[in-house]
C-alpha positions in Angstrom: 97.1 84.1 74.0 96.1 86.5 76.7 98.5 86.5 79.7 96.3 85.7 83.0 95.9 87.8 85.7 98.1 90.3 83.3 95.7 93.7 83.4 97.7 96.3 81.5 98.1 99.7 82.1 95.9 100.7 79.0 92.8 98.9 81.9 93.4 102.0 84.3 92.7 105.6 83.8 91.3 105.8 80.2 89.9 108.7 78.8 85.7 109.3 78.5 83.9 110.8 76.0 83.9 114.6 75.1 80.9 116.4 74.9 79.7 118.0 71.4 81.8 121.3 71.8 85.0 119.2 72.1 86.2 121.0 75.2 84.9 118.5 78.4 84.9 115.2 79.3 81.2 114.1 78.3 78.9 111.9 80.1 79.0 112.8 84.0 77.9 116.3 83.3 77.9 118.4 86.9 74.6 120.1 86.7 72.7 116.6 86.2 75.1 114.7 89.3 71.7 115.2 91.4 69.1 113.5 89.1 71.7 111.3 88.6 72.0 109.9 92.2 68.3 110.1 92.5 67.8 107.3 89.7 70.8 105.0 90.7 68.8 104.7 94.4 65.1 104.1 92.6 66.9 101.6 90.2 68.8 100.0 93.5 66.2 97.6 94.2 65.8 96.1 90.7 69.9 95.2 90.5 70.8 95.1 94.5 70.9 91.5 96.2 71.9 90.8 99.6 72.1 90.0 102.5 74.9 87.5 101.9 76.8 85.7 104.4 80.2 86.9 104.5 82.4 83.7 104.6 79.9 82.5 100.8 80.9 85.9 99.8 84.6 85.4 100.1 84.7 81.7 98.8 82.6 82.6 96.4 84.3 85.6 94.8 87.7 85.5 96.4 89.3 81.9 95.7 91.8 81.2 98.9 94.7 80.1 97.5 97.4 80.5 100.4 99.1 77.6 101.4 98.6 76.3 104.9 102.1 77.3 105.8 101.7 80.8 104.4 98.8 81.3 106.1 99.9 80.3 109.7 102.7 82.7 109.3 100.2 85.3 108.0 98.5 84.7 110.9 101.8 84.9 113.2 102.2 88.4 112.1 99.0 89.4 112.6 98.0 90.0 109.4 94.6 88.4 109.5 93.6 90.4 112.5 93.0 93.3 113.6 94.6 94.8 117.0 93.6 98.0 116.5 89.6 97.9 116.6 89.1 98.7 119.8 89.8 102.1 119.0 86.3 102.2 116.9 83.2 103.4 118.9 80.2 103.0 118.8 77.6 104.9 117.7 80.1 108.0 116.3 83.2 106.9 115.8 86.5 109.8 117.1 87.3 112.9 114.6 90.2 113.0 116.1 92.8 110.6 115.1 93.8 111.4 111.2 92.3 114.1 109.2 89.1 116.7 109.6 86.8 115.8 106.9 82.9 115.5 106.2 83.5 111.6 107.5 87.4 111.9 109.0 86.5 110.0 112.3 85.7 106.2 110.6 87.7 106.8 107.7 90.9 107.3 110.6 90.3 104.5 112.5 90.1 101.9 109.2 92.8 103.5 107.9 94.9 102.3 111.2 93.5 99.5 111.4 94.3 98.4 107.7 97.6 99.4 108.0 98.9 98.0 111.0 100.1 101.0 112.7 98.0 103.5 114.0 98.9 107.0 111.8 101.5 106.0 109.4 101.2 105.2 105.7 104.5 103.8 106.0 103.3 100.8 107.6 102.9 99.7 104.2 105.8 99.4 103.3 107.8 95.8 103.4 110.7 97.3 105.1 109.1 98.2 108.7 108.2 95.9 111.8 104.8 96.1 110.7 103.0 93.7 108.2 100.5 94.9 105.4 96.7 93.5 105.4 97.1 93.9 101.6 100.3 93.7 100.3 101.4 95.4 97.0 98.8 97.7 97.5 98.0 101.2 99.0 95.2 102.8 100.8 94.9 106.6 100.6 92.7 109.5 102.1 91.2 110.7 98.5 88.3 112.2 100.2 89.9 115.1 100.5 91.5 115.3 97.1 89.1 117.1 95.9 88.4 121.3 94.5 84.7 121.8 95.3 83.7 119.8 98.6 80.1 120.5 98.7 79.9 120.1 94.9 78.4 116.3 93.7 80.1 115.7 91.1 83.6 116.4 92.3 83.0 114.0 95.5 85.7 111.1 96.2 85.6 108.4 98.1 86.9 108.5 101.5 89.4 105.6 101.1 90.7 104.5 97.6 93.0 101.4 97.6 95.6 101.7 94.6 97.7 99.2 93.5 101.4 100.2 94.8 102.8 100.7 90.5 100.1 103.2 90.9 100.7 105.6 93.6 103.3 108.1 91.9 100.5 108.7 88.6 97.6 109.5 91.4 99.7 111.4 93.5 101.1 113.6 90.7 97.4 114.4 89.1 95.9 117.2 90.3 93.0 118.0 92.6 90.5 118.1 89.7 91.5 114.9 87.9 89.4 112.1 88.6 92.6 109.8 88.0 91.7 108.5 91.3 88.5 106.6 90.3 90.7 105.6 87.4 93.3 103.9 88.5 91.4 102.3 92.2 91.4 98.9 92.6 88.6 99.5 95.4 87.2 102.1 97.6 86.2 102.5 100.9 82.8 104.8 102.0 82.3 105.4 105.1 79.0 107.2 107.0 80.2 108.5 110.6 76.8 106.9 112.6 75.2 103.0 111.8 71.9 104.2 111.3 73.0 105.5 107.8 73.7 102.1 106.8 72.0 102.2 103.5 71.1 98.4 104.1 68.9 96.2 106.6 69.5 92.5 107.5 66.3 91.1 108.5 66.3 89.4 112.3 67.8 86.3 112.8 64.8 83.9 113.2 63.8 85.4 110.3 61.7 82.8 108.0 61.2 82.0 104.4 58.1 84.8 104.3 59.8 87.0 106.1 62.8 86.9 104.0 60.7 86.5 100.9 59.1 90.2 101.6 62.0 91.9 104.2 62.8 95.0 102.6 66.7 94.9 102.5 67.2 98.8 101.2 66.5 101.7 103.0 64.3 100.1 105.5 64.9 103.4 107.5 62.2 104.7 109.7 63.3 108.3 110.6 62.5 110.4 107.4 65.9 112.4 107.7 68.1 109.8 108.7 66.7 107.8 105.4 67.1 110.9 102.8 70.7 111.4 104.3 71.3 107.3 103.7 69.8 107.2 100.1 72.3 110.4 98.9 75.2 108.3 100.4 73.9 105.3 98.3 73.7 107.4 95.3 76.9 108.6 95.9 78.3 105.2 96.3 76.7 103.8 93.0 78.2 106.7 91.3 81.6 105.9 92.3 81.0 102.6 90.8 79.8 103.6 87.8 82.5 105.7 87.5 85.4 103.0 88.3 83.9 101.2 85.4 84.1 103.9 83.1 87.5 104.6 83.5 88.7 101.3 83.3 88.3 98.7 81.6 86.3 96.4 84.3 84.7 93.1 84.4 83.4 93.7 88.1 84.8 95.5 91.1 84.6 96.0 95.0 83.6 98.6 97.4 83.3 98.0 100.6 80.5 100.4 102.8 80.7 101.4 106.6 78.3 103.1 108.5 80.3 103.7 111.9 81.7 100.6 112.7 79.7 98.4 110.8 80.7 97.1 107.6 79.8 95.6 104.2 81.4 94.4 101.4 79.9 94.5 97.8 80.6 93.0 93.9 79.6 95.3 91.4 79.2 94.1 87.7 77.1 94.8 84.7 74.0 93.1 85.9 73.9 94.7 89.4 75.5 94.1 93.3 76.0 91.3 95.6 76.2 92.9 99.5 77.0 91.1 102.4 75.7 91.0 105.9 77.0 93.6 107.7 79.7 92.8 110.4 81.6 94.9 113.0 85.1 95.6 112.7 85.1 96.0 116.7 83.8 92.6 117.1 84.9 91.1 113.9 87.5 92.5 112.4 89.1 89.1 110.8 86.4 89.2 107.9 87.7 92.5 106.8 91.4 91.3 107.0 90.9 88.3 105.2 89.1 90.0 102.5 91.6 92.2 102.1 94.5 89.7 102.1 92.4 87.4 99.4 91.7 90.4 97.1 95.6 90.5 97.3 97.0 87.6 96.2 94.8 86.9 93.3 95.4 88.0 89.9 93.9 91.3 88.1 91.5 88.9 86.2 89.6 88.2 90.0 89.6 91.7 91.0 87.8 92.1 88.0 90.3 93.5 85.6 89.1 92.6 81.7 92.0 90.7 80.2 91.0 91.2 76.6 92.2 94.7 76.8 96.1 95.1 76.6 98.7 98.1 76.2 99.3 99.0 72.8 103.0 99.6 72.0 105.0 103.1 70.8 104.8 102.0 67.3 100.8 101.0 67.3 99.9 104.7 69.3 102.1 106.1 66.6 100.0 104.3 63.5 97.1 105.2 65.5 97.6 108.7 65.5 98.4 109.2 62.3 95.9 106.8 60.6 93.4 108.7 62.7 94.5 111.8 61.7 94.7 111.1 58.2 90.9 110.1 58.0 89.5 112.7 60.0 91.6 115.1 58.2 89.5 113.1 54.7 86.2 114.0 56.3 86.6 117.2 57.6 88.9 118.7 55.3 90.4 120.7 57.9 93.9 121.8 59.0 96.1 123.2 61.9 94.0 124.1 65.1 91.0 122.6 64.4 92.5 119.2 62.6 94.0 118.6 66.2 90.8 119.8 68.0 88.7 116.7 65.9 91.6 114.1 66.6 91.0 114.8 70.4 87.7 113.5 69.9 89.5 109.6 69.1 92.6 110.3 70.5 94.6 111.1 73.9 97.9 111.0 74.4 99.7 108.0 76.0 95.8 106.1 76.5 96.4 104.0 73.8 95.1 100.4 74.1 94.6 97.4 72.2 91.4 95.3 72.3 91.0 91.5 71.0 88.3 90.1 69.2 87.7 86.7 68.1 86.5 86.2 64.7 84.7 83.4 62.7 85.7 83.0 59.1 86.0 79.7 56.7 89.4 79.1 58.4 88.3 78.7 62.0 88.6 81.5 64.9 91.7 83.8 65.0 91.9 86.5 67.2 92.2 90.1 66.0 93.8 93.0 67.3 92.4 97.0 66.8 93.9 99.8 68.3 91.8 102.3 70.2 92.3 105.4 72.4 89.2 107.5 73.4 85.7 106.5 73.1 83.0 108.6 71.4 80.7 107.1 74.0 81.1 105.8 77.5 79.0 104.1 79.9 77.4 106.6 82.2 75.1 104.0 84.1 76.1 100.7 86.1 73.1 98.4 85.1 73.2 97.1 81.8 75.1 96.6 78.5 78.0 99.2 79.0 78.6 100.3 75.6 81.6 102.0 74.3 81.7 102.4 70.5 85.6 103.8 69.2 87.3 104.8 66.1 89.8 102.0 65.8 92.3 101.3 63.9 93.1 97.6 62.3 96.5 96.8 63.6 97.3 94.0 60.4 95.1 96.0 57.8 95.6 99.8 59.5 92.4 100.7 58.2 90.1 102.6 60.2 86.9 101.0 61.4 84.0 101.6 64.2 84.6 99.0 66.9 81.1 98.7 69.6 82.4 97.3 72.2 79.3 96.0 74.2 78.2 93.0 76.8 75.5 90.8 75.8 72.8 88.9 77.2 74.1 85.3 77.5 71.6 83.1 74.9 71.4 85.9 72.4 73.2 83.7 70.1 70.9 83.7 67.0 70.1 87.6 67.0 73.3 89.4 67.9 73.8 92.3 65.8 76.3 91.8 64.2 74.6 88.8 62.8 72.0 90.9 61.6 73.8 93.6 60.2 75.5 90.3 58.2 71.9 89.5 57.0 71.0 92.7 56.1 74.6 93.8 54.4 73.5 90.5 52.4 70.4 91.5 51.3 71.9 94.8 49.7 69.5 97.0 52.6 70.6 100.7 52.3 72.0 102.7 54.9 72.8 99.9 56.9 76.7 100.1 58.6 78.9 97.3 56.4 80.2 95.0 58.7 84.0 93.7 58.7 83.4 91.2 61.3 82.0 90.7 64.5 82.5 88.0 67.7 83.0 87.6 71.4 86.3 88.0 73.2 88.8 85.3 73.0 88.4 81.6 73.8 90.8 81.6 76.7 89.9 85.2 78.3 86.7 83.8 78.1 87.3 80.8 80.2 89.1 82.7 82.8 86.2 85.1 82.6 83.7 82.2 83.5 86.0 80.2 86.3 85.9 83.4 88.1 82.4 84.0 87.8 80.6 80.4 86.8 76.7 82.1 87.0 78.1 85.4 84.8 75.2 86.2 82.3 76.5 88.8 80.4 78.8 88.4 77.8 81.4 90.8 75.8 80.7 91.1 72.2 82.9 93.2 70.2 82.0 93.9 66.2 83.4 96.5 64.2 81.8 98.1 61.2 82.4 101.0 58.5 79.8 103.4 57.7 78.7 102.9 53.9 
């Protein structure tokens, strides 16, 4: 069994892919950050939904489970509101108040506001007067933790919430690292003027043909103001994608401010749910509340895959050197560059274990492989998010390819790794042998699906030898 709501360590901050030379993290190559951006935005429109109403977004996604009485004293310490909004403005919100930075002024004024004390971190922490809007987690400035600030691809978001257990491995990595996006739980963006809101709700009064044809992104009239909101929403979807490639995710959350409006969105494989934008001057109890849901309920809900668990000393150990044995078989190399090939499949201390469960004449069973770095990561949000490993069999120690994939929901009779069955059958050359190939487990599943009844992507996990 799984433990719910148990996301391991091994979920946060896992290594990418290296590129060909062996010397760089593959896939979000600088010199392409540009293009990059420019296709999330023209893909936007195919996987963005939205405008939903805030209070369906929360029930939705974040089940309430306080108690009445938790909540009423919640509420007696001002926890689920907000006494510090008045000092957002409209249309430009003040530089003034925390940190000089290319959006310091909003990022400031939420990061007071979140906190309950205007300029200290330390409201955070249990032991003041002051009462956390999230507790057991941490919001940071990380849009300043950074080497190149003009530079694309070494961008942050402004405000990164980290899980508390969290804070000492972010704070010790350096500038460079990208540990941030590794181990966030969410991230805040914020745009220092509303008309860079990325999004449009259509009016009011709005009816069903009007909704059917409103045009709900980038419906922005001046031509600047537009290009300046599409490379934020590039930026934004980048973030994302990265969040997921660094962890092992089911969904996440961001939420998006343009001055004092904001927006909260779900991200998963099939695209992005946005609310209705709100202001935090007016309305600052939906932000609170969303905050103190995402809280108190378990890593599974914030979108955390339970499938994927920490793999002990004694499994990163047999990784290694099972690892190192069979590169060491095809290579027939030594010394320098023996360890330069492991690299490829292995990182230090990232060592996780993934389940699968597996059809034979006995039933299902679960089975457990051991895997460290990927030789492929998900570079793009939309879609199947492959990773395919070197893995090792933790009962058999052999060494196998492991895809690790989502599915379409229905593809039932022509997964792959039925296929490759058929084909293994029929004696077809050059075709990978498969070992054996299924879905995550039974009861991951199911808490997979009462999180997320309408999810239509599945993960499907096969692992195969070459022949």
């Amino acid at each position: 069994m799984i433990p719910r709501g148990n996301a391991s360590s091994s979920a946060f901050n896992v290594p990418m892919a290296l590129h060909l030379s062996g010397e760089q993290t593959g896939g979000f190559n600088p010199k392409h950050a540009k293009s990059r951006n420019s296709r999330n935005v023209q893909e936007a429109e195919k996987f963005i939904l939205g405008p939903m109403p805030i209070q369906d977004f929360l029930d939705a996604f974040l089940e309430d489970s306080a108690s009445d009485e938790k909540k009423t004293t919640c509420v007696r310490a001002g926890m689920l509101s907000m006494p510090y909004h008045s000092a957002v403005r409209k249309p430009q919100i003040s530089r003034n108040l925390w940190y000089v930075h290319r959006c310091s002024g909003p990022s400031s004024c939420l990061m007071a506001m979140i906190t309950s004390c205007p300029f200290k971190l330390t409201a955070l922490r249990s032991s003041t007067k002051y009462k956390s809007r999230c507790p057991g987690f941490s919001f940071q400035n990380t849009s300043a933790r950074i080497r190149h600030a003009q530079r694309l691809s070494s961008m942050k978001p402004d405000i990164i919430c980290f899980a508390s257990r969290h804070l000492d491995a972010v704070k010790s990595s350096s500038r460079r690292s990208r540990a941030d996006l590794g181990y966030a739980a969410l991230f805040i963006d914020v745009k220092p003027d509303p008309e860079q809101d990325f999004f449009t709700d259509p009016p009011p009064d709005a009816d069903a043909d009007a909704l059917d044809s409103h045009q709900f992104i980038l419906n922005i009239d001046d031509e600047d103001t537009r290009q300046q909101a599409s490379r934020a929403l590039g930026q934004h979807i980048s973030y994302v994608t990265e969040v997921c490639a660094r962890q092992h995710r089911t969904f996440c959350y961001s939420i998006s401010m343009a001055g004092s409006l904001a927006r909260l969105i779900r991200w998963d494989r099939s695209g992005a749910i946005v609310t209705e934008s709100f202001d935090i001057r007016e309305h600052p109890g939906h932000l609170c509340e969303f905050l103190w849901r995402f809280s108190q309920v378990s890593d599974v809900e914030r979108g955390y895959d339970p499938t994927v668990g920490p793999a002990g000393e004694g499994e990163e150990r047999l990784f290694r050197e099972a690892i190192t044995t069979y590169v060491k078989l095809q290579l027939d190399v030594e010394e320098d560059e023996l360890r330069q090939a492991v690299r490829e499949h292995y990182k230090r201390g990232a060592v996780s274990a993934i389940h699968v469960t597996v059809k034979d004449d006995d039933g299902y069973h679960n089975r457990r492989f051991i895997v460290s770095r990927p030789m492929m990561s998900p570079l793009w949000l939309v879609g199947r998010g492959t990773r395919g490993y070197w893995a090792v069999d933790a009962d058999s120690h052999q060494v196998v390819f492991l895809k690790d994939t989502w599915r379409y929901d229905g593809e039932d009779d022509d997964r792959e790794g039925n296929i490759l069955d058929g084909l293994n059958d029929l004696g077809v050359r050059y075709v990978p042998t498969v070992l054996c190939h299924g879905d995550v487990p039974k009861d991951a599943l199911e808490q997979l699906e009462r999180n997320d009844p309408g999810m239509w992507f599945l993960l499907f996990r096969y692992m195969y030898i070459d022949v």
